[in-house]
Every structure is written in C-alpha cells, then in structure tokens.
Backbone as XML, in Angstrom:
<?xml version="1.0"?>
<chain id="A" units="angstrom">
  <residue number="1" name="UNK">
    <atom name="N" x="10.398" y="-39.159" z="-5.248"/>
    <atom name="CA" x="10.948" y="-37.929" z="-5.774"/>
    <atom name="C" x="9.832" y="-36.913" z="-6.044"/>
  </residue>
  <residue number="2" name="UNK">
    <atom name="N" x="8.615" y="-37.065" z="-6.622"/>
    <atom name="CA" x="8.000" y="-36.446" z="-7.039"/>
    <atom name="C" x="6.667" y="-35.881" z="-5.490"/>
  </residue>
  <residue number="3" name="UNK">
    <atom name="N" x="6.702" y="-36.537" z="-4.343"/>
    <atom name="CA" x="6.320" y="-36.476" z="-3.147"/>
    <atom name="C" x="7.470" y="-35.197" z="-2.191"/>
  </residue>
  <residue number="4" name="UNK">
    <atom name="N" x="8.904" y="-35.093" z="-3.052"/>
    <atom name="CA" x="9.647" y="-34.309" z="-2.688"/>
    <atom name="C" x="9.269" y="-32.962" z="-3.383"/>
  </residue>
  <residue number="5" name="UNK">
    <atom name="N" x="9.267" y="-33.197" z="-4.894"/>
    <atom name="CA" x="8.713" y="-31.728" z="-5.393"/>
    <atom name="C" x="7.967" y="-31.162" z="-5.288"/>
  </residue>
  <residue number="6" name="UNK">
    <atom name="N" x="6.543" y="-31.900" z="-4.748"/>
    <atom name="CA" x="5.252" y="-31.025" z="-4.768"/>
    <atom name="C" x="5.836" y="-30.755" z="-3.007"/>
  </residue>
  <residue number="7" name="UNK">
    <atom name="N" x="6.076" y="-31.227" z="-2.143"/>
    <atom name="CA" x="6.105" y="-30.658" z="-1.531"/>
    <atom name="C" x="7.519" y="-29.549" z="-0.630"/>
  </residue>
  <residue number="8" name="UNK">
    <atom name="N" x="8.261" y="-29.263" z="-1.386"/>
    <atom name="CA" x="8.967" y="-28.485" z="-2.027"/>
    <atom name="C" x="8.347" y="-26.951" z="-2.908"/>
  </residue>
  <residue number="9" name="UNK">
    <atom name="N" x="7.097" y="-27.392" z="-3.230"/>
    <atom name="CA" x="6.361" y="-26.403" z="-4.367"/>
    <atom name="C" x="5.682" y="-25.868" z="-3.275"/>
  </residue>
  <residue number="10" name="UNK">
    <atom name="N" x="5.149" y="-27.033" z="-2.231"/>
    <atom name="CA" x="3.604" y="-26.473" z="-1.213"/>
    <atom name="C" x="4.598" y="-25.408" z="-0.702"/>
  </residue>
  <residue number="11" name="UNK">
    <atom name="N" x="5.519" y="-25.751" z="0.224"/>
    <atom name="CA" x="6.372" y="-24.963" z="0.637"/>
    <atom name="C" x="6.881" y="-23.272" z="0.371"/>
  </residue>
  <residue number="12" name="UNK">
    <atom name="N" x="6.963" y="-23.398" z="-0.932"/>
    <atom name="CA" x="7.636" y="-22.343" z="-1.806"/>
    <atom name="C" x="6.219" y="-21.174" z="-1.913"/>
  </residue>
  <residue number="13" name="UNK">
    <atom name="N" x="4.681" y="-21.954" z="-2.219"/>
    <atom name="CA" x="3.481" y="-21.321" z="-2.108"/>
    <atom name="C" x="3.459" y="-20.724" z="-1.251"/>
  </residue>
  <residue number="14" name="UNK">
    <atom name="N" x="3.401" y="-21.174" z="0.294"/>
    <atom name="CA" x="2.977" y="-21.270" z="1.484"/>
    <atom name="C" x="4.161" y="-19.761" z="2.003"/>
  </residue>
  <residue number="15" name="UNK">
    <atom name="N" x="5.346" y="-19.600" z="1.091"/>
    <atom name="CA" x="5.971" y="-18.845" z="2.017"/>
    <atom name="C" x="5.516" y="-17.359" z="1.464"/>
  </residue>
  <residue number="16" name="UNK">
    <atom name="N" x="5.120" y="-17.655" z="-0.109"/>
    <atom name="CA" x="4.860" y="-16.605" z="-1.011"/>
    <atom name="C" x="3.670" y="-16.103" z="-0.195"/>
  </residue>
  <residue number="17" name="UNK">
    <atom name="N" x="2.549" y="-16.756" z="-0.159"/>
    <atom name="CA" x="1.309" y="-16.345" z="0.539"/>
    <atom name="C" x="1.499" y="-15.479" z="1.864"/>
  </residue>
  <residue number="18" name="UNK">
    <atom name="N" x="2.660" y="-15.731" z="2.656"/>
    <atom name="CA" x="2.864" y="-15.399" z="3.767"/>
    <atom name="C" x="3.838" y="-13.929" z="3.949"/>
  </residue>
  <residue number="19" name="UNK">
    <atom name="N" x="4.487" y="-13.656" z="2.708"/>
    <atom name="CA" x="4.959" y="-12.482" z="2.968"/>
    <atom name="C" x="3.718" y="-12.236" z="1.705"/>
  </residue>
  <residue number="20" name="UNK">
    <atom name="N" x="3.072" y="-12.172" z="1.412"/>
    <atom name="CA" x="1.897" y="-11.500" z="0.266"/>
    <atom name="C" x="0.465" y="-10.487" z="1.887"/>
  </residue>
  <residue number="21" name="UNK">
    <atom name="N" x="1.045" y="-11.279" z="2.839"/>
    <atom name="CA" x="0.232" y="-10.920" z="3.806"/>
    <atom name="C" x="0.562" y="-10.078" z="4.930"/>
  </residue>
  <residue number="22" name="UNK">
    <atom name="N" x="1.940" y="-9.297" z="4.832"/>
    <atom name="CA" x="2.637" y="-8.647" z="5.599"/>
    <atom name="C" x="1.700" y="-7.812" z="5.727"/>
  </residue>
  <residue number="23" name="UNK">
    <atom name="N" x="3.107" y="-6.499" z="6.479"/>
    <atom name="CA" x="2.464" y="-5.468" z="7.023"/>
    <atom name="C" x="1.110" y="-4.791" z="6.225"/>
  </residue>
  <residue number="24" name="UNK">
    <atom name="N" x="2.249" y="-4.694" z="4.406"/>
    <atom name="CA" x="1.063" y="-3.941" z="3.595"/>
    <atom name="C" x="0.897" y="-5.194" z="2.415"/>
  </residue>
  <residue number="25" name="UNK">
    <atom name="N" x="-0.239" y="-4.606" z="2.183"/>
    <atom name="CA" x="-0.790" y="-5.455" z="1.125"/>
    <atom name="C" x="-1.448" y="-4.509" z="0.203"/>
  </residue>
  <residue number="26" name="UNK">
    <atom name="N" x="-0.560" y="-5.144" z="-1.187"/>
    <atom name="CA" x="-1.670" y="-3.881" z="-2.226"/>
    <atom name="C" x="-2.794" y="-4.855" z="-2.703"/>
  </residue>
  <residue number="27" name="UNK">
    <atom name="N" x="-3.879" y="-4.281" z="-2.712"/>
    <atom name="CA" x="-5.027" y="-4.777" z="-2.761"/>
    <atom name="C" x="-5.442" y="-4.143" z="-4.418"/>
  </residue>
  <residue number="28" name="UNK">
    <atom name="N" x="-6.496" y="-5.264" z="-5.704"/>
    <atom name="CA" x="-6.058" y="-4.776" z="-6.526"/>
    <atom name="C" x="-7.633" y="-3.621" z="-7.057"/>
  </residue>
  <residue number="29" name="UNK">
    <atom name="N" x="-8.638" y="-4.237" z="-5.268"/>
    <atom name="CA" x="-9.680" y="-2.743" z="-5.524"/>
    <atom name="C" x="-10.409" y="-2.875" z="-4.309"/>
  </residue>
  <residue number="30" name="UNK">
    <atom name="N" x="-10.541" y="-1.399" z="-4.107"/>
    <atom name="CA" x="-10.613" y="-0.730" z="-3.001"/>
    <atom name="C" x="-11.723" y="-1.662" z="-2.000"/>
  </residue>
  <residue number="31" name="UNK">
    <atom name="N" x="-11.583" y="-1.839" z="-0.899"/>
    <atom name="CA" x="-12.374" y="-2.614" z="-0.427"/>
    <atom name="C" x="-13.582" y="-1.782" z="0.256"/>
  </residue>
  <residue number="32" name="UNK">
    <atom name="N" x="-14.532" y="-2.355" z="0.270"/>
    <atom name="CA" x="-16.055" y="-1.660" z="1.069"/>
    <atom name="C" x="-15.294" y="-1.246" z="2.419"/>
  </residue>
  <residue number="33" name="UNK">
    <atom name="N" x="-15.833" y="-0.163" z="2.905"/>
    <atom name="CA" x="-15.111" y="0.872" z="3.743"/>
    <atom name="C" x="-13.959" y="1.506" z="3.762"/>
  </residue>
  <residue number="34" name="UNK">
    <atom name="N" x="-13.051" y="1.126" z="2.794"/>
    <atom name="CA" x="-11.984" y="1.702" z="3.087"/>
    <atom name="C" x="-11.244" y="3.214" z="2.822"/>
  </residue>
  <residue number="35" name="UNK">
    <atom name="N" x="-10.858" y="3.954" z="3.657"/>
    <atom name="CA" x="-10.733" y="4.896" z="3.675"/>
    <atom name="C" x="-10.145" y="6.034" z="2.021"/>
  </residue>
  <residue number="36" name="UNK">
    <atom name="N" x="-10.494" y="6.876" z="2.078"/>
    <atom name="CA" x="-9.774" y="7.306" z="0.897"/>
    <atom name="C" x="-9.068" y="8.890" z="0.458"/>
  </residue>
  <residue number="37" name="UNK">
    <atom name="N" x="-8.269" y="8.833" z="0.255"/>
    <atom name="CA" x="-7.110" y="10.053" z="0.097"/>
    <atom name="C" x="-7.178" y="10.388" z="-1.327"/>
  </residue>
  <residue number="38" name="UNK">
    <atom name="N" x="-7.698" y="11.842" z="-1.225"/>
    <atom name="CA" x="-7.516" y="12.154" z="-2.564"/>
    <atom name="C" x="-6.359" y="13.103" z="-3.015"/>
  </residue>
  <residue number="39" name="UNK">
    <atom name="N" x="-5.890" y="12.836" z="-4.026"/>
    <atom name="CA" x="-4.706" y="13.540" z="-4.328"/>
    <atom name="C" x="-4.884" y="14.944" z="-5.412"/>
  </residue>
  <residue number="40" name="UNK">
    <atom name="N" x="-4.854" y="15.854" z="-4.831"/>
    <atom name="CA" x="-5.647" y="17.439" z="-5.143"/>
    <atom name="C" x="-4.190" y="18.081" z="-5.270"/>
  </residue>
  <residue number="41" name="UNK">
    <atom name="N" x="-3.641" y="19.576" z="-5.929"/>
    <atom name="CA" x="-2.875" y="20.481" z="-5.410"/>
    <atom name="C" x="-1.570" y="20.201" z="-5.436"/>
  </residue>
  <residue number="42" name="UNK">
    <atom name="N" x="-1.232" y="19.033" z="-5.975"/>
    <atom name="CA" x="0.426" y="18.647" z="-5.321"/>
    <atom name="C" x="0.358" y="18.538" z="-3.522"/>
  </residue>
  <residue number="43" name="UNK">
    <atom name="N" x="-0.617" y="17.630" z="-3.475"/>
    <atom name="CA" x="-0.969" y="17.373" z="-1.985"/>
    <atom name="C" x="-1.661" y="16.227" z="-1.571"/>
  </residue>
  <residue number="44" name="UNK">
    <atom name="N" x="-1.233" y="15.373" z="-0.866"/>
    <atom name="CA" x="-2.464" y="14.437" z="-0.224"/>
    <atom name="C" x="-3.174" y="15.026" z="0.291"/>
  </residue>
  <residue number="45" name="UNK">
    <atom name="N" x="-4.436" y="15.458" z="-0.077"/>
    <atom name="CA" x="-5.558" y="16.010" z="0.886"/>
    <atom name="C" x="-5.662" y="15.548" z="2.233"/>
  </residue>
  <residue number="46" name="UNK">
    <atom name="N" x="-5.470" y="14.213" z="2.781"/>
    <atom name="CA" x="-5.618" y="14.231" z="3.897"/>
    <atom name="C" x="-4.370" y="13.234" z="4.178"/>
  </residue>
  <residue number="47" name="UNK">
    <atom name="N" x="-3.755" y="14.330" z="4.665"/>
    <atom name="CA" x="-2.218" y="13.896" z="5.030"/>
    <atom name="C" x="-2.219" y="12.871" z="6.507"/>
  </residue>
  <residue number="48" name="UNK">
    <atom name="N" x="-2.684" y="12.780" z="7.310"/>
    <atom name="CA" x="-2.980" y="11.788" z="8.004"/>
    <atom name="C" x="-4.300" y="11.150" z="8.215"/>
  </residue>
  <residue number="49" name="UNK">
    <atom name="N" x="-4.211" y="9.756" z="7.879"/>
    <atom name="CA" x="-4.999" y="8.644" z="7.794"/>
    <atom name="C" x="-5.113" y="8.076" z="8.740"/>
  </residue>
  <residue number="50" name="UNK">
    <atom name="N" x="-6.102" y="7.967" z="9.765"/>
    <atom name="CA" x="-6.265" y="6.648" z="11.100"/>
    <atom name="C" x="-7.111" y="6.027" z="10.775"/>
  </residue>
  <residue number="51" name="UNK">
    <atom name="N" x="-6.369" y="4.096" z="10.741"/>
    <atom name="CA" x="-7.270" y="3.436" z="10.349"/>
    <atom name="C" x="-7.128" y="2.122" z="11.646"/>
  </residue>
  <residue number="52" name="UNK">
    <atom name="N" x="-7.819" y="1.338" z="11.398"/>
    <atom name="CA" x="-7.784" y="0.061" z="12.486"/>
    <atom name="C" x="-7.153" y="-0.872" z="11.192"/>
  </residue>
  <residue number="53" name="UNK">
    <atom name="N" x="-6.226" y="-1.761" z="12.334"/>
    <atom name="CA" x="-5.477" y="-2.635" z="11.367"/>
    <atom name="C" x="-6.577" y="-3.794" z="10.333"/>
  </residue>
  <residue number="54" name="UNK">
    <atom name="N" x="-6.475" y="-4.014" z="9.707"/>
    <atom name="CA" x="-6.847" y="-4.982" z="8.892"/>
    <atom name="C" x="-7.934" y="-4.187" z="8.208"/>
  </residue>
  <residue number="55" name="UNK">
    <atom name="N" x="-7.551" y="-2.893" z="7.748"/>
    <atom name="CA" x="-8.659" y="-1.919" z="6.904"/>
    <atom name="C" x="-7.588" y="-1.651" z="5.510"/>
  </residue>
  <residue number="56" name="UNK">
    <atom name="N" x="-7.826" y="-0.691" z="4.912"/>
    <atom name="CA" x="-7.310" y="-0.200" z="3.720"/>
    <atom name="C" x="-7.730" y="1.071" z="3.386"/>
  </residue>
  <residue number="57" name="UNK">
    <atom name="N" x="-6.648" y="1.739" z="2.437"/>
    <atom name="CA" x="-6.741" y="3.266" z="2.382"/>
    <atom name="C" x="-7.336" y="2.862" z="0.831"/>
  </residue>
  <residue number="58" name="UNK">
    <atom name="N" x="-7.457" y="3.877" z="-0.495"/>
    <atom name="CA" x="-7.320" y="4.145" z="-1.588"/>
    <atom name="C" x="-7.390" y="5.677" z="-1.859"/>
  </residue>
  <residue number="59" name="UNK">
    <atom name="N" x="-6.285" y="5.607" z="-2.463"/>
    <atom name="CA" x="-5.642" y="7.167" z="-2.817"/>
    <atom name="C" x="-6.226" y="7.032" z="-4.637"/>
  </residue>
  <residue number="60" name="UNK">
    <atom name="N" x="-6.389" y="8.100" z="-4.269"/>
    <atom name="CA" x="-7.083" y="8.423" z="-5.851"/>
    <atom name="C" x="-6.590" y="10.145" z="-6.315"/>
  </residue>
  <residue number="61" name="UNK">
    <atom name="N" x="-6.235" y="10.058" z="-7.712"/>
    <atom name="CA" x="-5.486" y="10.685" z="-8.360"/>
    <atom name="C" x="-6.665" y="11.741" z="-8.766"/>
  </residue>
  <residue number="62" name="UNK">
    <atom name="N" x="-6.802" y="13.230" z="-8.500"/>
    <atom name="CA" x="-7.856" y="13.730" z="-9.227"/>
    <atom name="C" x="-7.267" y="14.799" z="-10.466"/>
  </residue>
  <residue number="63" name="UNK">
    <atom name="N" x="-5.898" y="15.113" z="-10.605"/>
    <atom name="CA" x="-5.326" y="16.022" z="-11.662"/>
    <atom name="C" x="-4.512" y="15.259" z="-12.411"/>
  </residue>
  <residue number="64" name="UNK">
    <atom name="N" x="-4.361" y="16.040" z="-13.302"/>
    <atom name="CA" x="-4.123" y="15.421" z="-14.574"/>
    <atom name="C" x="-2.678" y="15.034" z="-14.610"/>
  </residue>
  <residue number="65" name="UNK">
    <atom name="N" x="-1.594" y="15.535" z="-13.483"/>
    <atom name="CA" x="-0.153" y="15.597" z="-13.149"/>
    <atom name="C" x="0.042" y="14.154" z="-12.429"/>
  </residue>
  <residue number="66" name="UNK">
    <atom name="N" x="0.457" y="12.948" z="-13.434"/>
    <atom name="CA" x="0.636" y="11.577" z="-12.483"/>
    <atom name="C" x="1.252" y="11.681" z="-11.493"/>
  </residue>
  <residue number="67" name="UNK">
    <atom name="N" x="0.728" y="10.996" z="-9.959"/>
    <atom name="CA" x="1.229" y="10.791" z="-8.990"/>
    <atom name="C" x="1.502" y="9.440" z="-8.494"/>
  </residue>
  <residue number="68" name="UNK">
    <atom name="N" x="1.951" y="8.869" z="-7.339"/>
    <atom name="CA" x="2.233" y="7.827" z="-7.020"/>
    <atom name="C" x="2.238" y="7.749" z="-5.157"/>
  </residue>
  <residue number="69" name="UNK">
    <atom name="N" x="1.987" y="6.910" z="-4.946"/>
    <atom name="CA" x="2.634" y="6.404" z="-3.744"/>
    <atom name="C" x="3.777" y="5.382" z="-3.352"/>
  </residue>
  <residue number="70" name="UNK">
    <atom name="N" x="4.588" y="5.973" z="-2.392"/>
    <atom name="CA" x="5.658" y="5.149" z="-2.346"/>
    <atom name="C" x="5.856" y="4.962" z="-0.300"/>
  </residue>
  <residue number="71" name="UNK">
    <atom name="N" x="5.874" y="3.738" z="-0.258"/>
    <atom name="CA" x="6.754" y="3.769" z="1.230"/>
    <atom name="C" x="7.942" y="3.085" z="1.481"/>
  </residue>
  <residue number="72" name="UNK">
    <atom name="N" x="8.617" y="3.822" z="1.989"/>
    <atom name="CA" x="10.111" y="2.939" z="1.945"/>
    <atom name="C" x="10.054" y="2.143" z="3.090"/>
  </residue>
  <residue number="73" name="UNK">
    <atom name="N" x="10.960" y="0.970" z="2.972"/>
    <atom name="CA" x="11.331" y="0.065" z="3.780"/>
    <atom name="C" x="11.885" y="1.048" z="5.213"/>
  </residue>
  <residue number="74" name="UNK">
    <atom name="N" x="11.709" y="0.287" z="6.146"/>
    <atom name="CA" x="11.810" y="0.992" z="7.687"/>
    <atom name="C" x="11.124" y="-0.039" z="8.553"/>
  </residue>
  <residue number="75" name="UNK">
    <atom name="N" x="10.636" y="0.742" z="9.908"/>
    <atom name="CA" x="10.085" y="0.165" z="10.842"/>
    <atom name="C" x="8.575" y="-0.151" z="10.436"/>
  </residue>
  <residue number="76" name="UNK">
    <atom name="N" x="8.557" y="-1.633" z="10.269"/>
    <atom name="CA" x="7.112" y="-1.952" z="10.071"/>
    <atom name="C" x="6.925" y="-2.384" z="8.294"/>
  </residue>
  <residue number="77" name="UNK">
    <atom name="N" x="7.956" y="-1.786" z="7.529"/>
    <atom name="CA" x="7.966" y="-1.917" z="6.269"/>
    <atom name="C" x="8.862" y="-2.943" z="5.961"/>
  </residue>
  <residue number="78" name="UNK">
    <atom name="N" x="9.271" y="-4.321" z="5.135"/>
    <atom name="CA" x="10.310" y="-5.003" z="5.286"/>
    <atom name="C" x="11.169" y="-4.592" z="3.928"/>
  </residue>
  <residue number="79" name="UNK">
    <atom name="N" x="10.381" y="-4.198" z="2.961"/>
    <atom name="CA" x="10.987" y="-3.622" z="1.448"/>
    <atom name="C" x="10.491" y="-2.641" z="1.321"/>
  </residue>
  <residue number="80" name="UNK">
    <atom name="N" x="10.573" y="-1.456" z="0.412"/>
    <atom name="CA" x="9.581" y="-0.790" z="-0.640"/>
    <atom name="C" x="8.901" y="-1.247" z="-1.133"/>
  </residue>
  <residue number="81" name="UNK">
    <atom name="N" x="7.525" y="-0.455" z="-1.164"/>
    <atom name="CA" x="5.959" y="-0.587" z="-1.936"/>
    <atom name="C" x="5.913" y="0.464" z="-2.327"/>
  </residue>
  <residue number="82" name="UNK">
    <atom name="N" x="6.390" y="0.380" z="-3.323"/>
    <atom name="CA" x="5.754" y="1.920" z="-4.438"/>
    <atom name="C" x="4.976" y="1.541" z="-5.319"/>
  </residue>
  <residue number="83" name="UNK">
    <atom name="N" x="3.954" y="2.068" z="-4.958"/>
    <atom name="CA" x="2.321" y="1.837" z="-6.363"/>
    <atom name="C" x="3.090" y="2.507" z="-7.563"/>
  </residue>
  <residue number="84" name="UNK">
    <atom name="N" x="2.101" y="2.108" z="-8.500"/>
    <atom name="CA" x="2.441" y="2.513" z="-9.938"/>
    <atom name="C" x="2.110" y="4.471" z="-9.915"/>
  </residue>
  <residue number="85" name="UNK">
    <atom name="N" x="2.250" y="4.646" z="-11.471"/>
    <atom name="CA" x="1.830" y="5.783" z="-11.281"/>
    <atom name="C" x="0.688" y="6.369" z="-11.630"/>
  </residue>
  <residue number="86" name="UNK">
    <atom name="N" x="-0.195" y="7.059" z="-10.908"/>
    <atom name="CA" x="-1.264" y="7.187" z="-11.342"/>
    <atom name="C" x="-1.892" y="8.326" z="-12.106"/>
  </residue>
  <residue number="87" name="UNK">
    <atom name="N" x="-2.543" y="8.253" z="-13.347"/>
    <atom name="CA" x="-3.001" y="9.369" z="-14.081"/>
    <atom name="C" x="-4.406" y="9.801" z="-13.005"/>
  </residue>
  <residue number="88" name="UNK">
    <atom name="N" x="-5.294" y="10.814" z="-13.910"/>
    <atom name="CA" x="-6.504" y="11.119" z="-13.699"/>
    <atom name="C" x="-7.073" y="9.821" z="-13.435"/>
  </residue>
  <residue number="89" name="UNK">
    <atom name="N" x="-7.871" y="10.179" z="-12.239"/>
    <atom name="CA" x="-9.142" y="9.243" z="-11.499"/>
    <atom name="C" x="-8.509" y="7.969" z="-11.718"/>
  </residue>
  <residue number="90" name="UNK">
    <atom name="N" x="-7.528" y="7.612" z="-11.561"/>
    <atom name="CA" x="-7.159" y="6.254" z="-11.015"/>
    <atom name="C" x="-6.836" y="5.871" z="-9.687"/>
  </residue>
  <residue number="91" name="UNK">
    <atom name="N" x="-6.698" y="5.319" z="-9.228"/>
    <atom name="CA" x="-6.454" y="4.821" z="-8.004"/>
    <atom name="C" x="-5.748" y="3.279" z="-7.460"/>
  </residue>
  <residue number="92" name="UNK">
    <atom name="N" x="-5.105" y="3.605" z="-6.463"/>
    <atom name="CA" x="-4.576" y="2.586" z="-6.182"/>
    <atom name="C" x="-4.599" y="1.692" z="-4.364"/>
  </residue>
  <residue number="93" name="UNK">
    <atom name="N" x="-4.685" y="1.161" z="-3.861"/>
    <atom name="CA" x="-5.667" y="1.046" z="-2.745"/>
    <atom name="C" x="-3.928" y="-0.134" z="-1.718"/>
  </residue>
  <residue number="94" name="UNK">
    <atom name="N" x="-4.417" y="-0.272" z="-0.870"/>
    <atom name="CA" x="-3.326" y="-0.848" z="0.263"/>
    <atom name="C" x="-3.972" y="-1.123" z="1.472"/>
  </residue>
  <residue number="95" name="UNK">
    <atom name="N" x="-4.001" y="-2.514" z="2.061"/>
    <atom name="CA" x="-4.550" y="-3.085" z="3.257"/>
    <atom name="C" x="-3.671" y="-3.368" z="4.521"/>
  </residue>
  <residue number="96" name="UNK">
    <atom name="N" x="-3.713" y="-2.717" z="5.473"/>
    <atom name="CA" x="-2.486" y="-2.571" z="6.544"/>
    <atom name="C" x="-2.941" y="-3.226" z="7.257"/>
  </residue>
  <residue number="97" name="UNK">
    <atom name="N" x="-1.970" y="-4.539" z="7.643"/>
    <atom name="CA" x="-2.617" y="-5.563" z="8.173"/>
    <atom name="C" x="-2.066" y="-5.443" z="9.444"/>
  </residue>
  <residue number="98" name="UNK">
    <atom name="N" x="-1.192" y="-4.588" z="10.269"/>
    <atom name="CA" x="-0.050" y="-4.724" z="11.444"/>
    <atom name="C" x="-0.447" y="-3.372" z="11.938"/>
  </residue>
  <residue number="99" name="UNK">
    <atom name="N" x="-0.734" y="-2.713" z="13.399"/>
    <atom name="CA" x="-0.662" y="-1.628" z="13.929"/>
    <atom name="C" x="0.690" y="-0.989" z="13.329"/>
  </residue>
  <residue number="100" name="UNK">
    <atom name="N" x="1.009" y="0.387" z="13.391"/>
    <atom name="CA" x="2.073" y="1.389" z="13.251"/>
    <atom name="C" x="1.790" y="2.301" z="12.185"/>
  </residue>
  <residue number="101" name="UNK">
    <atom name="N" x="2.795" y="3.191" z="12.601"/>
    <atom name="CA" x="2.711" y="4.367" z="11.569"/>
    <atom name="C" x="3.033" y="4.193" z="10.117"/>
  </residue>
  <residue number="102" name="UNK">
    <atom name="N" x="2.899" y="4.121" z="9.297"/>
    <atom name="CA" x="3.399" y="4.080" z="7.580"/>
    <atom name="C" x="3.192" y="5.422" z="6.989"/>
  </residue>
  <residue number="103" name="UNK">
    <atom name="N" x="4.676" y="5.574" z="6.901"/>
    <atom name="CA" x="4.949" y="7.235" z="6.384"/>
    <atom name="C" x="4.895" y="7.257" z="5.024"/>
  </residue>
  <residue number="104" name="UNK">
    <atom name="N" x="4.776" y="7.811" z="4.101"/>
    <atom name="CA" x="4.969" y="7.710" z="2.618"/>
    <atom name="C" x="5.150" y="8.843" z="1.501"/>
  </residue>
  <residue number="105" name="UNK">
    <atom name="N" x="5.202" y="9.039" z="0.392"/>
    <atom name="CA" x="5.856" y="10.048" z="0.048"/>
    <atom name="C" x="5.012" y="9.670" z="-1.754"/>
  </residue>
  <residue number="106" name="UNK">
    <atom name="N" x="5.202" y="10.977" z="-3.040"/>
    <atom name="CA" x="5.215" y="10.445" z="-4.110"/>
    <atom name="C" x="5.817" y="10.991" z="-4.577"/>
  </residue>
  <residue number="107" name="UNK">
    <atom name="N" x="6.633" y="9.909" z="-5.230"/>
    <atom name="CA" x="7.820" y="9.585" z="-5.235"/>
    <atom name="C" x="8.837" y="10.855" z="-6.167"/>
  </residue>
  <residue number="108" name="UNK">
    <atom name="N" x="8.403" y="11.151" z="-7.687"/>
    <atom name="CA" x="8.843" y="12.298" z="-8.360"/>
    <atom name="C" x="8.173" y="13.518" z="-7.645"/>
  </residue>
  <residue number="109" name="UNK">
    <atom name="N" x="7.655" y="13.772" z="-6.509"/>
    <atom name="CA" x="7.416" y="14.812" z="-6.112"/>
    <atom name="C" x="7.465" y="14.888" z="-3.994"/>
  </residue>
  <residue number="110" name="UNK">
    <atom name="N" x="8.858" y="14.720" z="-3.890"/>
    <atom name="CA" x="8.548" y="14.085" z="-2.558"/>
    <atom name="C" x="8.491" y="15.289" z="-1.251"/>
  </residue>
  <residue number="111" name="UNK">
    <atom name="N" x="8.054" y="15.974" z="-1.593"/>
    <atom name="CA" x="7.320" y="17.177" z="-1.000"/>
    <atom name="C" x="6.009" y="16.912" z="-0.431"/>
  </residue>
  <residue number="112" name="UNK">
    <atom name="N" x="5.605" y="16.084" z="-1.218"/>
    <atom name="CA" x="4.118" y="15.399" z="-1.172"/>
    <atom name="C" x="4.478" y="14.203" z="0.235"/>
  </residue>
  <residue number="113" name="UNK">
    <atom name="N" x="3.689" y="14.522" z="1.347"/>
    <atom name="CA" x="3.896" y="13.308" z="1.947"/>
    <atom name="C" x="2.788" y="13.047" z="2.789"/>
  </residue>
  <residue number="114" name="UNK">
    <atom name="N" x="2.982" y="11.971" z="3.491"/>
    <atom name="CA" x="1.694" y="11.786" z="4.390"/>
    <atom name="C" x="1.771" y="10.438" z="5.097"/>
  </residue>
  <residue number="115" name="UNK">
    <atom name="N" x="0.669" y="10.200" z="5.969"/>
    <atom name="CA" x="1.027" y="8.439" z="6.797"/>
    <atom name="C" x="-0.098" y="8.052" z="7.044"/>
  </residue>
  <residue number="116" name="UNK">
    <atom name="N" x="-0.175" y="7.330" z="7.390"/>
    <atom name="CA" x="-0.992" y="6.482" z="7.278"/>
    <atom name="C" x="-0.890" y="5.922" z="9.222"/>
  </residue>
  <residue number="117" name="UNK">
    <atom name="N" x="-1.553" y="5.749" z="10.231"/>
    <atom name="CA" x="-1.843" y="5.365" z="11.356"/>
    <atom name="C" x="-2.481" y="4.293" z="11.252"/>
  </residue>
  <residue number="118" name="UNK">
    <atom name="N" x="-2.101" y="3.324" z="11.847"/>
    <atom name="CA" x="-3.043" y="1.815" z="12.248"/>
    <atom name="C" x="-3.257" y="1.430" z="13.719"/>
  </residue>
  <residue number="119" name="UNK">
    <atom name="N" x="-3.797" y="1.508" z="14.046"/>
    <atom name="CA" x="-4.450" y="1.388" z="15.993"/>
    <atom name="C" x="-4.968" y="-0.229" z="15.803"/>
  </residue>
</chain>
C-alpha cells in the first residue's frame, strides 16, 4: 500500500513539474541576459520583444501608477498568467520556453499592450 502512495505522490510531482515547465514560466528573478521592458507613460516601452525560446523577459515598473502583466489563455497559452501587481521599481520576469507569439495586456489598463516573439 504504501509502494502505491509514494508512487501515486512521484506521479502527482512529476505532472506538477511538467506543466510548471510549459509554454511560460514565471521565474521568481530575472535571469542573466534576459531581456527587459520597462513600463514608462501608461506604456510598455518596448512593445515588441524578440527573444529565442528558452530566454526570459523582465518588465519593470518605473511610475508610481501599479501595473501588471497579464496573458490570456489562447494559442500557445494553456490558462492565464497574470503577474501580480507591480508598484515602483518592481519587477516581475517570465521564461518562454516554446517558439510563438505571446500577446499581453495590463490588465486595469488594457490599452497598454504588447508581445512578446520567441524564434
């Protein structure tokens, strides 16, 4: 019985790990090279991002008006990933592990948008 639960548990790990590794991955700090979007104006400063898959963006908040990132579920997305919200000079970072476009938006201000490219 107990040869049933642990591996029952490995299982249950093994599947967690495996969607933890999808398309996106929030990463919980910015990794060496990875690209970065600063959020200026009620604007992503740089509204399109080209990155090579298995890199990462970090968007960083520079006014004092919290922002967020959000991408909705779609092609390439299997749920919503909406980062928290971010005050002054915080930041929040995401590792795109799958080629495609990832469109995204924040969120109380969705005027604000931008994507993200993976080659």
């Amino acid at each position: 019985m107990r040869a049933f639960a642990f591996a029952a548990a490995l299982a249950a790990f093994s599947a967690t790990a495996a969607l933890a590794a999808g398309a996106l991955e929030v990463v919980q700090e910015a990794p060496a090279g990875s690209t970065e979007v600063k959020i200026a104006k009620m604007k992503f400063q740089t509204p399109e991002a080209r990155i090579k898959a298995g890199s990462a963006v970090t968007w960083t908040n520079t006014e004092a008006l919290p922002h967020n990132v959000h991408f909705k579920s779609g092609p390439g997305v299997e749920k919503d990933v909406e980062g928290p919200m971010l005050r002054a000079n915080q930041t929040y970072s995401v590792k795109f592990n799958s080629p495609g476009t990832y469109d995204y938006i924040c969120t109380p201000h969705p005027f604000m948008k931008g994507k993200v490219v993976v080659e």
